[in-house]
C-alpha positions in Angstrom: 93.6 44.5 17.0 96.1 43.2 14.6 94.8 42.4 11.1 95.5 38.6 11.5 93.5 38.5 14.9 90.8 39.8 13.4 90.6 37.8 10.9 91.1 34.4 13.5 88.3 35.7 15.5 86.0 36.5 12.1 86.6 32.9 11.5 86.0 31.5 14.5 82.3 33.9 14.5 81.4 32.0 11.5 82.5 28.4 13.2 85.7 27.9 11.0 88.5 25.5 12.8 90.5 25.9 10.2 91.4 28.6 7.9 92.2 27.8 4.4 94.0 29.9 1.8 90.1 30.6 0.3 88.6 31.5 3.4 91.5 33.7 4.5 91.3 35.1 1.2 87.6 35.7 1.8 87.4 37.4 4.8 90.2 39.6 3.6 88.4 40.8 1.0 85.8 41.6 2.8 88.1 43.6 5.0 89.2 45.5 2.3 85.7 46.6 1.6 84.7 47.5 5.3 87.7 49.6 5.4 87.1 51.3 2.0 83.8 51.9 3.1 85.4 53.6 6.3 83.8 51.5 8.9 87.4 50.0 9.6 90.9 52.2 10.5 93.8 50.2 10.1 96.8 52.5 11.7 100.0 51.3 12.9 99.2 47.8 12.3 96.2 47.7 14.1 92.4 47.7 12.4 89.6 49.5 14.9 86.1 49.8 13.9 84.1 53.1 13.3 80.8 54.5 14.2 
């Protein structure tokens, strides 16, 4: 799914109606690490889990 999708459904897991600049920012982040860590692809725009 797109990057922005899956960070709208992360929020709405957590119970978030509203996503501020500091969540967004905080569950990019964490992003960022789950695809550094290489259990996250992103290709052509779209991120897909691993493993």
């Amino acid at each position: 799914m797109p990057r922005d999708e899956l960070v709208r459904h992360a929020g709405e897991f957590f119970g978030w109606r509203r996503m501020g600049r500091d969540m967004r920012s905080f569950l990019d982040s964490h992003i960022d690490e789950l695809h550094r860590r290489g259990r996250l692809r992103e290709a052509d725009g779209h991120m897909t889990a691993v493993g």
